[in-house]
N, C-alpha and C positions, 0 to 999 in steps of 0.2 A: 230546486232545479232552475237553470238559467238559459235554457237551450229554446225554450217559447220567443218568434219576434213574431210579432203581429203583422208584419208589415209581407208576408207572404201571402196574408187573407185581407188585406186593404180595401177596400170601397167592395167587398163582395155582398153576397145577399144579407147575411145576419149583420153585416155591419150598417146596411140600409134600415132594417127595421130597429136595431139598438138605436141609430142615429137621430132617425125619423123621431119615436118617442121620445129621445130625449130633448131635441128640438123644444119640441109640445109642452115639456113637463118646465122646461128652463121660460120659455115665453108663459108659462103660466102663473111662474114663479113672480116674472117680474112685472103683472097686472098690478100688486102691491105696493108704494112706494117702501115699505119697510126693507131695508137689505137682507140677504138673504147669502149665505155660506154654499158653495157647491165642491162638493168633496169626490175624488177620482181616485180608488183603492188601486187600481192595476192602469196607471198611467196610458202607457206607451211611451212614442216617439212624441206624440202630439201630430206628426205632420210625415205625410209618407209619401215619396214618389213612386208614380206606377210606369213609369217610360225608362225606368234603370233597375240595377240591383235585384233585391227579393223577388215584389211583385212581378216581375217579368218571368219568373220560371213557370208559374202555372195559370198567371192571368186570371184569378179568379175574380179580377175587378170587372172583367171584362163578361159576364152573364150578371156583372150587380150593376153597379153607378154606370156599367160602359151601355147599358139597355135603356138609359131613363136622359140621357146627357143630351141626347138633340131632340128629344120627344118634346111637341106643343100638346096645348089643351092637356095635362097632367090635372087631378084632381088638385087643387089649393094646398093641400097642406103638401103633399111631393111637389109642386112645383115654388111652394116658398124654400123648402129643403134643398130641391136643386140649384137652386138661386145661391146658396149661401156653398154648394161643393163650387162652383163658378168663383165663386167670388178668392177662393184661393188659389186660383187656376191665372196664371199671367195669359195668357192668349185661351184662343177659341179654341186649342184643344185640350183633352183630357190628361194632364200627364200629375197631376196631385189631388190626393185623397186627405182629409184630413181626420186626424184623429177627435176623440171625446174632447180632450183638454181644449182643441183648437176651437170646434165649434161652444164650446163654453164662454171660451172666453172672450167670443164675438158677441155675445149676451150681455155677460157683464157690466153692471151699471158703474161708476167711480165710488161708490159706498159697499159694493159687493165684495166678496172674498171668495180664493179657489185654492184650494188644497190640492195635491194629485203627490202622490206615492207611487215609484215604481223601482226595481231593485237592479234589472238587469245596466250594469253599466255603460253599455251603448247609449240603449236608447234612452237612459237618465241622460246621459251626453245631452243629446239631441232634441229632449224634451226640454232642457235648460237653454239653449240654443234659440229652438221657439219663443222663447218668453222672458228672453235676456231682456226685452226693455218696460216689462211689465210690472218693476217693482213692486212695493209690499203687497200688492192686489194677490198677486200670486205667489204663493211657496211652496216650492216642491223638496219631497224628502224624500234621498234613498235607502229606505227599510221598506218592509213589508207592510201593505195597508192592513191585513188583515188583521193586526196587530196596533198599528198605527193610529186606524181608526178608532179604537175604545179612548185614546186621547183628545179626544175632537168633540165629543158628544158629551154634555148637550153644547151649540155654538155657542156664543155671544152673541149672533143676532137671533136665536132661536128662529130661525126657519132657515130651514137646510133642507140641499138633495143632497144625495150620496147615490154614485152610481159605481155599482158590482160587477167588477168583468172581468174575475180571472181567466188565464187558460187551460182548466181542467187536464193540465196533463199527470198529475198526480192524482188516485181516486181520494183520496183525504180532503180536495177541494171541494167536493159533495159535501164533505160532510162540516167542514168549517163552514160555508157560507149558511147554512143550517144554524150555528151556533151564534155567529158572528150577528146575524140580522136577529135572533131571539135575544140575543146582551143586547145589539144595538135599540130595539124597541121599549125594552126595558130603561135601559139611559136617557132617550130621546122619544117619548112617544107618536110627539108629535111629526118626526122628521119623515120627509119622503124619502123611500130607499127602493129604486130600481135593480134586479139583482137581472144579469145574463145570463144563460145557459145556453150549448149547443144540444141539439135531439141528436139522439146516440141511439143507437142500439146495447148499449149498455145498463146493464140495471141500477149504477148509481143514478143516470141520467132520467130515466123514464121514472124514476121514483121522485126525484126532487121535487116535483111541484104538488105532490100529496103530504110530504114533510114539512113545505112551507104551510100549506094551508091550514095545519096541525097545531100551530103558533099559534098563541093567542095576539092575534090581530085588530086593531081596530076598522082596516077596510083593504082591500087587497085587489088586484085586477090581473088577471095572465092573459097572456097573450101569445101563441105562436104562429111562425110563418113556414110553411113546409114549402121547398122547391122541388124534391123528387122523391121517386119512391125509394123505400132504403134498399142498399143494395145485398145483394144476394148472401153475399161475402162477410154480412155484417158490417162493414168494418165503413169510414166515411160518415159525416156530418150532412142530413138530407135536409134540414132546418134548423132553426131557432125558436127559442124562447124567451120573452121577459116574463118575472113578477116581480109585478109593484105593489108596495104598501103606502098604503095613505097618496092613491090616487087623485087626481084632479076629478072632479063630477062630470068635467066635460070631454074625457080622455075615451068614456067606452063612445059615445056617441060617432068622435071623431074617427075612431080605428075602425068602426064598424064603413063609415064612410069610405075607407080610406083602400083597407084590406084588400076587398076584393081584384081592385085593380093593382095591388102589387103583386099577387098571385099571379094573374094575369101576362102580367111584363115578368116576373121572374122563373114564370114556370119554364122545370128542363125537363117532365114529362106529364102524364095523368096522373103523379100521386099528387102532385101540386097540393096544396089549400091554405087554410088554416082554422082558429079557433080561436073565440074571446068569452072569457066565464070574469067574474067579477061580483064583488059584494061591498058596495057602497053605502052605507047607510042616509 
């Protein structure tokens, strides 16, 4: 199916907290002079406007990135995060979000490499578009990463992120990301792999993160962010989730820091919260 654009959920809350982490895990990345591979299974655009087109029908930027954009005194790590949504912003207002790939490839050292895989023909368009002057650093394929990715692993510079973000609109994507991170860890043990999920009321959804923790892991960290209570109806995305394998040791410290005050700024009623469990050795 090709009917998923991202770009109608742009800078909203779960893409704050995907973003935010991955931020963290890429600066972690590059403490080591050794280069390092970062791999993007479900692309996007790379880069989305929120003042036209998609984002403009339900504004859901607008209770995420649109709540933190002029806010001072921000905890360090949101306000090095907001630092870098600005920096792809031509003037002082909010009118571009960027996508995984973008903020990646601000990271990027000239010895680094970024893979990104995405199918839908647009926004393959436009994600080649982004990164027309980015030569061999970057290559993007259109096929399916879920697929794509068991060619990747292990990299040539053995140390790699891979981040996981399909759109769950098929229920089989439960069950492949399931599959795909137990081959992937078996090929690559060492590699860090951030997988996304949205909180559903759905029982593929609510069950993922006991299937992952069911892998035989070397270290694992979850994380979610809730902004409402679910609604009545069932039906609507109330939060998000990561887990991560093969965490940074400094990752629970810093979310614990971090959390409480995105709750805070993102919360749209009292179910608000969240929760961080983890097993580091």
């Amino acid at each position: 199916m090709l009917s998923y654009r991202h770009a109608f959920h742009a800078g909203n809350h779960a893409d704050l907290l995907k973003h935010l982490v991955l931020v963290e895990l890429l600066n972690y990345f590059r403490r080591k002079e050794k280069p390092f591979s970062y791999i993007d299974t479900h692309a996007g655009a790379g880069l989305y406007a929120l003042d036209q087109g998609y984002a403009t029908q339900n504004a859901e930027y607008a209770a995420g990135i649109g709540r933190l954009w002029k806010l001072q005194h921000l905890p360090s790590p949101l306000a090095g995060f907001c630092q870098q949504i600005r920096a792809c912003n031509p003037g002082p207002e909010l009118t571009r979000y960027p996508g995984s790939p973008w903020l990646a490839g601000q990271l990027l050292r000239p010895d680094d490499r970024m893979w990104l895989f995405e199918l839908h023909p647009r926004d393959q368009e436009l994600l080649r578009a982004t990164f027309s002057a980015a030569g061999k650093q970057v290559k993007i394929a259109g096929c399916d990463g879920f697929t794509g990715l068991k060619g990747l692993l292990p990299p040539p510079t053995r140390r790699a992120l891979v981040l996981i973000d399909p759109p769950y609109e098929e229920k089989r994507d439960y069950e492949r990301v399931v599959k795909l991170l137990g081959d992937a860890v078996k090929r690559f043990a060492s590699g860090t792999y951030a997988l996304w999920y949205p909180q559903l009321q759905r029982s593929e959804a609510q069950a993922l993160p006991g299937r992952l923790k069911a892998l035989s892991l070397p270290s694992w960290l979850h994380v979610t962010l809730t902004v409402q209570t679910p609604s009545d109806d069932g039906f609507g995305m109330h939060g998000s989730g990561l887990f991560i394998i093969n965490p940074p040791y400094t990752l629970p410290a810093l979310l614990q820091d971090v959390l409480p005050a995105l709750v805070e700024l993102l919360r749209q009623d009292g179910g608000a919260g969240y929760s961080l469990e983890f097993s580091i050795p």
